[in-house]
C-alpha positions, 0 to 999 in steps of 0.5 A, a space after each residue: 876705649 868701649 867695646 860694644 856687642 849687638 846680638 839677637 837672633 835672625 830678624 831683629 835687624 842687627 844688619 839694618 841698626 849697625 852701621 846707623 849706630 856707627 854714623 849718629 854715635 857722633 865718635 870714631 867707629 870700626 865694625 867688626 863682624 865676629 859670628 860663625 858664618 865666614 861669608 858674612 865678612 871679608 874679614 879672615 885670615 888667608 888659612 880661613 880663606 883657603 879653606 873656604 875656597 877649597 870646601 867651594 870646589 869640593 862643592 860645600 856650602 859657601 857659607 862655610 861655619 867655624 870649628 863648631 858653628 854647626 851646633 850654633 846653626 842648630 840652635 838657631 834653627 838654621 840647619 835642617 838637612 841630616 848631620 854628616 857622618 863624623 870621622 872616627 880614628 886619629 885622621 878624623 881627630 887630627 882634622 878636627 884639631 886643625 879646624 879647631 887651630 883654624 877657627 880660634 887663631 880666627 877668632 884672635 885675629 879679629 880680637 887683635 883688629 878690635 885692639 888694634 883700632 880700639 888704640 886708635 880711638 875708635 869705639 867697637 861696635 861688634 856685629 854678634 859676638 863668639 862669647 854669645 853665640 857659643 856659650 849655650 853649647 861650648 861653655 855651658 856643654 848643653 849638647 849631648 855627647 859634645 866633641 873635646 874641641 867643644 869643650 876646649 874651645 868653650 873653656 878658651 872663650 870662658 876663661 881667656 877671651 875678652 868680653 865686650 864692655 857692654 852686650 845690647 840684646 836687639 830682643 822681639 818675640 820669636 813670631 816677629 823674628 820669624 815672620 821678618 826672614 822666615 829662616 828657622 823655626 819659631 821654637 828654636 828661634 825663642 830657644 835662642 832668644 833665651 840663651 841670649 838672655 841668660 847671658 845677663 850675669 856673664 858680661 859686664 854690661 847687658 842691655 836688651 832693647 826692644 826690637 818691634 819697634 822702627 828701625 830709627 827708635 832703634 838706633 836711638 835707644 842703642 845710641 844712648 845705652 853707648 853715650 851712658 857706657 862712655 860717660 860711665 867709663 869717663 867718670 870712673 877714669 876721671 881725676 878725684 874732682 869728677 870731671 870726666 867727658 865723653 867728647 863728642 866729634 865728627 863720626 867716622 865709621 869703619 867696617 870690617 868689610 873694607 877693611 881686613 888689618 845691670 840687664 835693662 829693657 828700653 821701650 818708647 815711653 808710653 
């Protein structure tokens, strides 16, 4: 079946779009939440949980990231207090390698749930994407004096994750972005929004939609771009005389919060 990645950064309405996406598609849909912040979903698998609710009693931050979630919350500009003190010898390395386990067997979890319902019929909406959101400081190393599980962890994602069929970039200018949520910077906000954008020649399909715009204008344009990657996909399935069809029937949604089991710019014509 199709895969299909929202991304963008804090404020360009990936809450809001998403699930209007799912009921108007007019196909059977799961929602499967696949960023760095583990409170965002229920979605987890009970080592994750646990160790969620251990940093809760040890009185962490709730919002509790992956194995190095921090550096993408930098990047996002979503952290400002100091770094933490990292530790050093083979107790702070064998930590950093159970976290790392932790956080890649959570991230094949929620690959095998996309598979799982992807069998069933349904078209994958993922809500953010670990290829999108790691790839400037996993893949590419951007960061200075980055850790072996960055570098391990980027070339798992680089050279055995699946990558979405399509990848929709929801794009504003980072004044917008942050004038709606008010989270970060506007410097790192457009950093980010040009790391999304370099993403272009990494994935089968990238589509940037223009996020200024209703909500409703919005939905209709990520609505298209999934109707011509279903009959695209049709069409090159179908039998020699062409006649491939998207089939369009009653929509049904599902979300991960329930359940735990060519680049283009489109713009309203003037």
């Amino acid at each position: 079946m199709t895969t299909v990645a929202l991304i963008g950064p804090d404020g360009a309405g990936k809450s809001s779009v998403i699930p209007l996406v799912g009921a108007r598609l007019g196909r059977p849909t799961k929602r499967i939440y696949m960023g760095v912040n583990l409170e965002a979903s229920r979605l987890m698998l009970p080592t994750t949980r646990l160790a969620l609710e251990a940093k809760r009693r040890r009185g962490g931050r709730p919002d509790m990231v992956g194995a190095t979630g921090r550096a993408v919350e930098l990047t996002a500009g979503l952290e400002t207090a100091p770094p933490a003190r990292r530790r050093s010898g083979i107790l702070g390395e064998l930590r950093s390698g159970l976290r790392l386990a932790n956080w890649i067997a959570e991230e094949w979890f929620r690959q095998g749930v996309a598979w799982l319902h992807e069998r069933r019929g349904a078209v994958i909406l993922f809500d953010r994407h670990f290829f999108c959101d790691y790839y400037a400081n996993d893949i590419l190393g951007q960061r200075p004096g980055r850790p072996w599980t960055s570098r391990l962890h980027g070339a798992m994602l680089e050279r055995l994750y699946p990558r979405p069929d399509m990848v929709i970039l929801l794009d504003a200018p980072a004044q917008v972005l942050f004038d709606r949520k008010g989270e970060g910077t506007v410097e790192s906000l457009e950093r980010k929004r040009q790391e999304y954008l370099a993403l272009a020649p990494h994935v089968r399909r990238f589509e940037v939609v223009d996020a200024t715009r209703s909500v409703d204008d919005v939905v209709t344009d990520v609505v298209a771009l999934i109707h011509d990657l279903l009959a695209t996909d049709a069409d090159a399935t179908a039998p020699g005389d062409g006649a491939g069809t998207t089939g369009e029937g009653t929509a049904t949604t599902g979300d991960d919060e329930d359940d735990e089991t060519g680049r283009t710019t489109r713009q309203d014509a003037a």
